[in-house]
N, C-alpha and C positions, 0 to 999 in steps of 0.2 A: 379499569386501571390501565391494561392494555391499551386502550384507546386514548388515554389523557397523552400516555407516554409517546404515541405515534403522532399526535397533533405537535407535543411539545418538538420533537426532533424534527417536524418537516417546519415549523415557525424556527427553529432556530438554523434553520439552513439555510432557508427562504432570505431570512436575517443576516446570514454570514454571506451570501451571493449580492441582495443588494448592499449591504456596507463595502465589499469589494467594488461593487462598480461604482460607488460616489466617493470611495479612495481613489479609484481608478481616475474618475471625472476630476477631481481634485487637484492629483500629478498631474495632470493633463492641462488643468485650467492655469496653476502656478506657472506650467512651462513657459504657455505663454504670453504669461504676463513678465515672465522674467527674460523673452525675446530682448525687451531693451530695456535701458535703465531710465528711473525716472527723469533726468536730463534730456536723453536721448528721445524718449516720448514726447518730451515738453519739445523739442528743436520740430520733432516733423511736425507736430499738432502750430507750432509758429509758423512756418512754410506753410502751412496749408489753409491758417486765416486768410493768405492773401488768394487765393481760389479765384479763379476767373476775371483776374486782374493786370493788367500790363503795366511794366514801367520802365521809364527811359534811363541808362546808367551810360559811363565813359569809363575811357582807361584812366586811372590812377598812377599807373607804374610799367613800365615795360623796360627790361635789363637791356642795355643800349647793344647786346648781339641779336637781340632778336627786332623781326620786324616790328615795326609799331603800327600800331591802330588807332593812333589818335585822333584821326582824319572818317574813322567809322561812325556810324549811329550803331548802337545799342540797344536792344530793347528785350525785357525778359518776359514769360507770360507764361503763367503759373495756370495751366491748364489740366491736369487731373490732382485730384485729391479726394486720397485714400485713406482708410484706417492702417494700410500697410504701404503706401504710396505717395507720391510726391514729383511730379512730372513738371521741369521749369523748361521749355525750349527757350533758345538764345541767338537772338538771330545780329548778325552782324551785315548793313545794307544791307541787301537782298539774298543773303547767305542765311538760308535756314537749314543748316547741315547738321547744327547742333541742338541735344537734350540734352539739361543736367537730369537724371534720376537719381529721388533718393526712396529706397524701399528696403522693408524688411525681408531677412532671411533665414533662415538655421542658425548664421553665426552672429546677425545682430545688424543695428542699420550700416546700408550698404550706398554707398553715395560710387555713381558712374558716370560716363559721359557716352550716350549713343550718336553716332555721327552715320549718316546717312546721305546716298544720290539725292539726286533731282527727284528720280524714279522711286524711289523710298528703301534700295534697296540699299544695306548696311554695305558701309564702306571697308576697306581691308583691316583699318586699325580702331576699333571700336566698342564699347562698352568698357574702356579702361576705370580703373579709379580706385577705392579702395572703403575699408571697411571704420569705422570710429574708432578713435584707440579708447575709448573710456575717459578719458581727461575732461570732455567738453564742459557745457553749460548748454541749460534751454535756448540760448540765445547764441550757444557757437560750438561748433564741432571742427573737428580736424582729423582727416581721414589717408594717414600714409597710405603709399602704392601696396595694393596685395600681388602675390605672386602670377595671379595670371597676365594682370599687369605689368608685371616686370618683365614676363615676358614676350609679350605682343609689341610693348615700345624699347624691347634692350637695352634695360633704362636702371640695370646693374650699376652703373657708376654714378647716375645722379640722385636715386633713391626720393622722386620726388612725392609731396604732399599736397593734400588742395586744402586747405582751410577758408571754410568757411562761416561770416559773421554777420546774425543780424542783429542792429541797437538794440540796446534793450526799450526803447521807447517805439523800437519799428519805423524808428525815420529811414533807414537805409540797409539794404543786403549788400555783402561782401565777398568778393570770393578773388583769392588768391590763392597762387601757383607758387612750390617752394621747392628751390633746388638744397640740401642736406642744409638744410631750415632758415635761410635767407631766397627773401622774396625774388622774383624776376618773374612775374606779372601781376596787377593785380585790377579788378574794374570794381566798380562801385553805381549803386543804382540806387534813386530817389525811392524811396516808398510812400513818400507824401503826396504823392503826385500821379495816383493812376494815369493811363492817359487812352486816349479809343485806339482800339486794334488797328484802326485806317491810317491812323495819325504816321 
């Protein structure tokens, strides 16, 4: 009898330590799947169809104080992709100074701009950008300035946004700059149209 009773208690410990650890795995597993919402998963998992891919885009819109770039070539080229990543560098002529990054974090997807030398090393004002407010769709997100943001470009009085859109058919990516929520830049690029790195 002694004996049933000591199998029973070391089975039912045995019991109560693994159901903790696959509660544990569990919380764990939920977390993070609840990193982004299903919208927010469907936009990178779009971004990241086009993987290894370049396309030619122009300006659309530039607010008549800023300079303009109508006179640039455009080209974007969707060079890493990640389960938590999304790497578009954006190169304007011979200006490869910029990456859009959009990648997951702790507080959810994170859309940035790293700007970089010649020499690769990060430039004074860099990685700005901001976080998804929740609103989006699989096919368009919008990512006000977060506070590091705010204050790397002292950018208190214009509270800018980047919205970003692609069709829902994938004919074109979008991306526009919003000063307190009217546009003043915005380019747009073919997706129909891959085109060679060389080009």
């Amino acid at each position: 009898m002694k004996k049933i009773l000591i199998f029973a208690i070391i089975g039912l410990a045995v019991y109560s330590c693994g159901q903790r650890a696959n509660d544990d795995y569990v919380k764990e597993k939920d977390t993070e799947e609840k990193v982004l919402t299903f919208e927010e998963r469907g936009f990178l998992n779009n971004l990241a169809s086009l993987c290894d891919k370049s396309f030619e885009g122009q300006q659309i819109y530039m607010e008549e104080s800023r300079e303009s770039w109508e006179d640039k070539k455009f080209v974007m080229h969707v060079t890493i992709c990640e389960d938590d990543r999304v790497h578009i560098p954006f190169h304007l002529d011979d200006d490869h100074s910029r990456t859009w990054m959009f990648f997951i974090d702790d507080k959810g997807l994170r859309f940035r701009h790293d700007h970089r030398y010649e020499d690769g090393t990060p430039e004074e004002k860099t990685l700005y950008g901001g976080y998804a407010d929740g609103k989006g769709t699989q096919f368009r997100q919008q990512f006000p300035i977060d506070q590091y943001s705010i204050e790397l470009l002292d950018d208190h009085d214009k509270m800018r946004q980047w919205n970003i859109k692609l069709a829902e058919d994938m004919s074109t990516f979008s991306y526009k700059l919003l000063y307190y929520g009217e546009v003043v830049f915005q380019a747009d690029f073919d997706l129909t149209k891959p085109i060679n790195v060389t080009e």
